[in-house]
C-alpha positions in Angstrom: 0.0 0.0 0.0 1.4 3.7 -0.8 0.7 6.4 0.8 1.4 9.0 -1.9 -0.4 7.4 -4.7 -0.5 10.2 -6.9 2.9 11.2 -6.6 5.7 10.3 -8.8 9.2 10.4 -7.8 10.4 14.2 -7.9 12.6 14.9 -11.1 15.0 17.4 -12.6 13.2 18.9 -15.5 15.2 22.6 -15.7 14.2 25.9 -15.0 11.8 26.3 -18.0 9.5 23.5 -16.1 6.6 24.7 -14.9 5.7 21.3 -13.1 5.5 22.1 -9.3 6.4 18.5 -8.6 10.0 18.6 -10.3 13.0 20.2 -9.4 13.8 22.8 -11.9 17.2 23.9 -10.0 18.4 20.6 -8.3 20.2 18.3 -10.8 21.3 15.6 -7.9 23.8 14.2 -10.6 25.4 17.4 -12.0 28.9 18.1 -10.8 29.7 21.2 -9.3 33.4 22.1 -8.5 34.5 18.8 -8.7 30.7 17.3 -6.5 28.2 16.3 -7.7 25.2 18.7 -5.9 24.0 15.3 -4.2 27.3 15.7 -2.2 27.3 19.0 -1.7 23.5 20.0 -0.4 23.2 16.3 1.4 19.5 16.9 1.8 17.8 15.9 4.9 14.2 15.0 5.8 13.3 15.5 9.7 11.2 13.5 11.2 9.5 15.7 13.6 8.4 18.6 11.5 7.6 16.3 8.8 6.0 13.7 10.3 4.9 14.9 13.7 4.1 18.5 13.4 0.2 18.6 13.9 -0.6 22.3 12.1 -1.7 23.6 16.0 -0.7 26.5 17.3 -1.3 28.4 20.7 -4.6 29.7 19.1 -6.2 26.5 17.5 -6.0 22.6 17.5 -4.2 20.2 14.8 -5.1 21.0 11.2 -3.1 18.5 9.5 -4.5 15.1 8.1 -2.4 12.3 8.1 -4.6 9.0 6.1 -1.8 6.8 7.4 -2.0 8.0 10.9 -4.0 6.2 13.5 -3.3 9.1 16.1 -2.4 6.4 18.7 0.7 5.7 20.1 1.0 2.5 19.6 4.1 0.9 18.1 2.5 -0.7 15.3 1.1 3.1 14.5 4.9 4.5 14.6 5.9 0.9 12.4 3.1 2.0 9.7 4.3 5.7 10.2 8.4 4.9 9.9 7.2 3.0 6.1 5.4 6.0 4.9 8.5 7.9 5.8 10.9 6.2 3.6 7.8 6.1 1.0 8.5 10.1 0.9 12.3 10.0 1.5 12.1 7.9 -1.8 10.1 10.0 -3.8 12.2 13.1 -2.6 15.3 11.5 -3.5 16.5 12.7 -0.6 19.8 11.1 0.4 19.0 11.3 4.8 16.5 11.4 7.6 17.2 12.6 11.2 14.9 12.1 14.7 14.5 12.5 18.2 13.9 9.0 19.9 10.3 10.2 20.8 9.3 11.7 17.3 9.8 7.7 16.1 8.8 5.7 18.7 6.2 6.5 21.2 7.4 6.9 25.3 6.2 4.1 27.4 4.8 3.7 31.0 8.6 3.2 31.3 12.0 3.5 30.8 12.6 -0.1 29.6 9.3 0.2 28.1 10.4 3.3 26.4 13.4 1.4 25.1 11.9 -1.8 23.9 9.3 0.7 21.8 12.6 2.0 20.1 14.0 -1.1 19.3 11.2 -2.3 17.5 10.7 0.9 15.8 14.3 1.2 14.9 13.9 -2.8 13.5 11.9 -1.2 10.7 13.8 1.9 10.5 17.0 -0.6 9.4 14.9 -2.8 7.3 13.6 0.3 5.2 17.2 1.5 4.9 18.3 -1.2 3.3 15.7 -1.5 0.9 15.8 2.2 -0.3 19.9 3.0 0.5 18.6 6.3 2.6 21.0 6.7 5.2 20.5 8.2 9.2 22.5 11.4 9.3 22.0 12.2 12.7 20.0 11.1 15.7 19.3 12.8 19.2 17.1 12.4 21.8 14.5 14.4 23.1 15.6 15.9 26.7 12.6 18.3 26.9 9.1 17.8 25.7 8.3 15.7 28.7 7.3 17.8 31.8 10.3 15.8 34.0 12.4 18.1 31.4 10.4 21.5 32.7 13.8 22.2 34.7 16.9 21.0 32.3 17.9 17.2 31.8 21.6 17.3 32.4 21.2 20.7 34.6 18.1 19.7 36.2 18.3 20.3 40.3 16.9 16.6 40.4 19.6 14.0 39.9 16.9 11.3 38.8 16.0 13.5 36.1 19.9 13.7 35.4 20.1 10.0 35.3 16.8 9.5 33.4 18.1 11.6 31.2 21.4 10.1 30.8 19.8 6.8 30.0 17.3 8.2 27.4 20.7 9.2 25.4 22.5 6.6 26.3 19.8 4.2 24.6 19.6 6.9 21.6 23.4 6.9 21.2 22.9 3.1 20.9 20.6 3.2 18.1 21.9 6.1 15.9 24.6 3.2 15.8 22.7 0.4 15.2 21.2 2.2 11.9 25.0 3.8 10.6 24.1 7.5 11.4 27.2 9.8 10.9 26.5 12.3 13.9 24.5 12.3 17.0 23.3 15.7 18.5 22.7 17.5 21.5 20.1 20.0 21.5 19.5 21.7 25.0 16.0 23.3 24.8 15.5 22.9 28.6 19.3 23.5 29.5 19.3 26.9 30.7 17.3 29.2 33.4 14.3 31.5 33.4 15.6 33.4 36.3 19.1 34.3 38.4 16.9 34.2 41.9 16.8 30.3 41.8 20.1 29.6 39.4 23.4 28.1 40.3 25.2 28.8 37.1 28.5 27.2 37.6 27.0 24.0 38.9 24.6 23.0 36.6 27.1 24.0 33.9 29.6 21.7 35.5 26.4 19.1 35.5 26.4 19.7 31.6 29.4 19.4 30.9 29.9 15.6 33.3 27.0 14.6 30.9 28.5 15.5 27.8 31.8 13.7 29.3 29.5 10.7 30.3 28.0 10.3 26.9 31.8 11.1 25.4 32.9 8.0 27.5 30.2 5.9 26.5 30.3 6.5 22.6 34.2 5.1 23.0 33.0 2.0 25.0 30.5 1.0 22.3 32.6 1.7 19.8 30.3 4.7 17.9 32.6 6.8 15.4 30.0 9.3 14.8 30.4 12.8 15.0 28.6 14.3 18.2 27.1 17.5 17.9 25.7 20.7 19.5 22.8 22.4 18.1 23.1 26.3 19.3 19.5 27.8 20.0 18.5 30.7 22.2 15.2 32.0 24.2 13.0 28.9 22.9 11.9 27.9 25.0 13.9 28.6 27.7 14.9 32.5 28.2 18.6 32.0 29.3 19.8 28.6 27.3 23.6 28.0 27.4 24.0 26.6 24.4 22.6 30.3 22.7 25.2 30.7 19.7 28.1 29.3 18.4 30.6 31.7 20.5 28.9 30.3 23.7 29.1 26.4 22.8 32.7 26.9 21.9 33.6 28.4 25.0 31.9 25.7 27.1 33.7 23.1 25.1 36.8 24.8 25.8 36.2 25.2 29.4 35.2 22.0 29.8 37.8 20.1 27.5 35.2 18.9 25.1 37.0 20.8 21.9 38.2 17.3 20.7 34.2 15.4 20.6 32.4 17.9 19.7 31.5 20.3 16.9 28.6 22.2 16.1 25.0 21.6 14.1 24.1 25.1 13.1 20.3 26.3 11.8 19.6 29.7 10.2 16.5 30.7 12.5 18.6 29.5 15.5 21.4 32.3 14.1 18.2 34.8 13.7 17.2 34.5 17.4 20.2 34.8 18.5 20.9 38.2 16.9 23.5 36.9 14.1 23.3 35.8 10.4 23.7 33.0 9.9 27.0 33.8 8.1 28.6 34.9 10.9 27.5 31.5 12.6 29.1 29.7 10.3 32.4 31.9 9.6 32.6 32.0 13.9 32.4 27.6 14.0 34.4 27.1 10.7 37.1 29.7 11.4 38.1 28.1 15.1 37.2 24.3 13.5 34.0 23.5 15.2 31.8 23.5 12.0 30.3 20.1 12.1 
């Protein structure tokens, strides 16, 4: 069974097409400066705008139908779902996916349960890379949609919500191996503070950055080779987040001694919060080598 039925497999046509289902622009086999622009855009469907986005906002409920879509949370839901993913990654010819552990596979009643959802979902993730080539560029897990997060996950003032935490990432480093993804990121919506009154800066810093070690330790245990990452993001949603721009990340990885695992995931509206273009994000990580 398809899910998009009425849609062929997106072609090059040229810039005289007026097809809005064909790229007039993106020749994937054209080479450019030596690349072909395959290699050099490395297109990359996410799965949590893509696929979980709802069309709510704060002023109105979900807008978006989804035919394949239950609405459950049920693993065979988030099976059916990871299928008509590849279906579109296909059709895109788009050469990688990325997720958060939750946006794949639902949360359980548990942590093991948690984990025993991913590893089924992840089963079909595998399968349906081999079938269509699509390859995992990054993975991550999601350290702040959960209320537990409403305080941080790695700077939270609750140490079982640290080790939660840790877990969740631990299991999520795991997979990202288990399906060949090239980088694993950290993204720390929640890691931050909304106010000074009720904020020990250094410590939960130092918390952050015995995670990040943690995590750095594991990675070399299992034997994972991919790249780990830092997503900068300010104000959204937490007002004071420490991982705000790219000068900030690299100065906790230097304080911390982290400069040699980590380099940095960069997005242009994350630049645009934070007061930069997203040019100077990119010439501040690439000139001092942390452009990942």
């Amino acid at each position: 069974m398809t899910a998009f039925p009425n849609v062929p497999k997106i072609a090059y046509e040229g810039p005289d097409s007026d097809n809005p289902l064909a790229f007039r622009w993106y020749n994937p086999d054209e080479v450019v400066a030596g690349k072909t622009m395959r290699d050099h855009l490395r297109f990359t469907v996410v799965y949590w705008h893509t696929f979980r986005g709802t069309g709510s906002d704060p002023f109105g409920a979900a807008t978006l139908q989804r035919p394949w879509d239950d609405g459950s949370e049920s693993v065979e839901n988030a099976c059916n779902r990871a299928r008509v993913a590849f279906e579109l990654f296909e059709k895109l010819g788009a050469p990688f996916y990325a997720f958060h552990d939750r946006d794949v596979a639902p949360e359980g009643s548990s942590l093991a349960e948690s984990h025993a959802n991913l590893d089924a979902v992840a089963k079909v993730l595998k399968e349906e890379q081999d079938r269509s080539g699509v390859k995992l560029l990054w993975g991550t897990a999601n350290l702040f949609s959960n209320p537990r997060y409403m305080h941080g996950a790695a700077t939270s003032c609750n140490v079982e919500v640290f080790a939660y935490a840790a877990a969740q990432v631990k299991k999520a480093i795991e997979v990202t191996q288990e399906l060949g993804g090239e980088n694993y990121v950290f993204w720390g919506g929640r890691e931050g503070y909304q106010s000074l009154y009720n904020t020990d800066m250094k410590r939960e810093l130092d918390h952050l950055a015995r995670f990040f070690h943690m995590a750095v330790d594991h990675a070399k245990q299992i034997g994972f080779t991919g790249q780990f990452l830092i997503e900068p993001k300010p104000k959204e949603p937490t007002k004071h987040q420490y991982d705000a721009d790219v000068a900030a990340c690299v100065n906790f990885l230097r304080a911390y001694d982290l400069t040699d695992s980590f380099k940095l995931n960069l997005e242009t509206n994350h630049a645009t919060l934070a007061g930069h273009e997203m040019m100077h994000e990119l010439e501040a990580a690439g000139s001092q080598g942390f452009l990942g």
